[in-house]
C-alpha positions in Angstrom: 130.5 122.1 46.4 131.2 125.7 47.7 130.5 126.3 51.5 130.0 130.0 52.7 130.9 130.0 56.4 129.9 132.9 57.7 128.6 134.2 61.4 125.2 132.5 62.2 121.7 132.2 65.0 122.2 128.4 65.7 118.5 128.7 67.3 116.7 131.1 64.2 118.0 128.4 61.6 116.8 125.9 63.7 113.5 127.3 64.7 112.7 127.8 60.7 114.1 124.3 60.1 111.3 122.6 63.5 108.7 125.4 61.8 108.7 124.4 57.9 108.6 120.6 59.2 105.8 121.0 62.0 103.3 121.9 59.0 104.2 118.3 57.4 104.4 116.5 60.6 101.8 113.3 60.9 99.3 114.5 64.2 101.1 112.3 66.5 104.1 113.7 66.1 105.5 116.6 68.6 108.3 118.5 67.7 109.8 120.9 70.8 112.7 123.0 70.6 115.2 123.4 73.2 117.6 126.2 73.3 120.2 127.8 76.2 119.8 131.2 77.0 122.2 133.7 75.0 123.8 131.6 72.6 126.7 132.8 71.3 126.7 132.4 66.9 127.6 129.5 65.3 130.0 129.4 62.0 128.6 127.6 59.2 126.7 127.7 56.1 123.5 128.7 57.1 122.2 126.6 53.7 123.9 123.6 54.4 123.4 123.7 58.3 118.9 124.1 57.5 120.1 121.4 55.3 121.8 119.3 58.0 119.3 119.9 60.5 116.3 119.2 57.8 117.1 116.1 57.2 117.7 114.5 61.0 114.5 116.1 62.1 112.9 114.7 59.2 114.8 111.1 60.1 113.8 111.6 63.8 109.9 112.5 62.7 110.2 109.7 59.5 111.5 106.6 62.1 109.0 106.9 64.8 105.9 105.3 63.5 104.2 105.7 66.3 104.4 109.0 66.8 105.9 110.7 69.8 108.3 113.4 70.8 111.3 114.7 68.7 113.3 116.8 70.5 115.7 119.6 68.8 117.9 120.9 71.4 120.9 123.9 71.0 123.6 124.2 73.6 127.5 125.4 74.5 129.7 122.8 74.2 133.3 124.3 75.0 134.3 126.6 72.1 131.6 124.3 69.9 127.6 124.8 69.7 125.8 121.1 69.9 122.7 120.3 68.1 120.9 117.5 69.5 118.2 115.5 67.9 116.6 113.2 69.9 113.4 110.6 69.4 111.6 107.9 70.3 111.4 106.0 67.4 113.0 102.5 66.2 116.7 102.7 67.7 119.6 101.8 66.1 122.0 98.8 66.5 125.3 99.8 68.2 127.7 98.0 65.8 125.2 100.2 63.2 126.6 103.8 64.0 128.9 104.2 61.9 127.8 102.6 59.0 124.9 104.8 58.5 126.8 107.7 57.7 128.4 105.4 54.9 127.3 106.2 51.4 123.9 104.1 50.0 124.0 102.1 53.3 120.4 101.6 54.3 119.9 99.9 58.1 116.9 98.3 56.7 117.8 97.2 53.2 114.2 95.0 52.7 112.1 97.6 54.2 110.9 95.7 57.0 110.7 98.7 59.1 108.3 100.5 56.5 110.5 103.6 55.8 112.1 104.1 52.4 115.3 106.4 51.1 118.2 106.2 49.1 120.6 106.3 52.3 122.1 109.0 50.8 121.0 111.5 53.8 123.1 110.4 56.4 126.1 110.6 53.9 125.6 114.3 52.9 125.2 115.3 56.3 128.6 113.7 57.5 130.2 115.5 54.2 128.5 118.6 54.9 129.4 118.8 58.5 132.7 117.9 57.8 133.5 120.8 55.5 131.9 123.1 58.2 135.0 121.6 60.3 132.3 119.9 62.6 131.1 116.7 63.7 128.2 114.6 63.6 127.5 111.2 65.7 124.3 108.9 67.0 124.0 107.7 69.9 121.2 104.5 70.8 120.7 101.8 72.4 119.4 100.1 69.0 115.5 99.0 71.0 113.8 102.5 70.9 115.0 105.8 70.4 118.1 107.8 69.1 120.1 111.0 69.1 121.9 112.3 66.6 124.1 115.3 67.2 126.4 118.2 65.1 128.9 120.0 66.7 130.4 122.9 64.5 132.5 125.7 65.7 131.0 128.8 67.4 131.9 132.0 65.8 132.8 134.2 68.6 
């Protein structure tokens, strides 16, 4: 896989990515985004990075049945620009974080929880944010809620 890193606005990629999944968002759903003021660009593959960013909102919107608020927030963080996905959905188990960003792991194997995938979308985010010489982690106390963030490298 090729990567194009180039010079990129962290919140216009993310605004499309909160836009093109608002349309397909179930009503109970709200999606906010969250930016600081004069953000300087971020380098990264503007595909991959929608790609990235796709794919935990849709997580965040997917594992909260019951609806509530997904939050999508850009800040500094050093020389590095933080994403932040936040919601109030299921949670995940501490001794969990890791292993979700394994390849095929699923947290809920037998479907109990109702959502379905090939847990293959955790896995291509880790490899993508890799190559993009970033970072990506969760944090949860595994009974309600979670926040995933991406750290890449700003391009000033």
């Amino acid at each position: 896989m090729r990567l194009a890193i180039e010079s990129c606005d962290a919140e216009k990629l993310a605004r499309q990515v909160v836009n093109a999944l608002r349309a397909h968002a179930p009503e109970e759903v709200e999606l906010v985004l969250e930016t600081e003021p004069a953000l300087p660009p971020v380098a990264a593959d503007p595909d991959k990075l929608r790609q990235v960013l796709s794919n935990l909102v849709d997580n965040a919107v997917k594992y909260s049945p019951q609806g509530g608020l997904v939050r999508i927030g850009i800040a500094r963080a050093g020389t590095r620009i933080r994403f932040r996905v936040a919601d109030q959905g299921l949670g995940i188990p501490r001794a969990e974080h890791e292993r979700i960003f394994e390849k095929f792991y699923r947290l809920d194997p037998d479907l109990t929880r109702g959502v379905g995938g090939t847990g293959l979308g955790l896995y291509i985010c880790r490899e993508l944010v890799d190559r993009m010489e970033g970072r990506i982690w969760v944090v949860s106390d595994g009974r309600g809620g979670s926040t995933f963030s991406v750290e890449l490298p700003s391009a000033e």
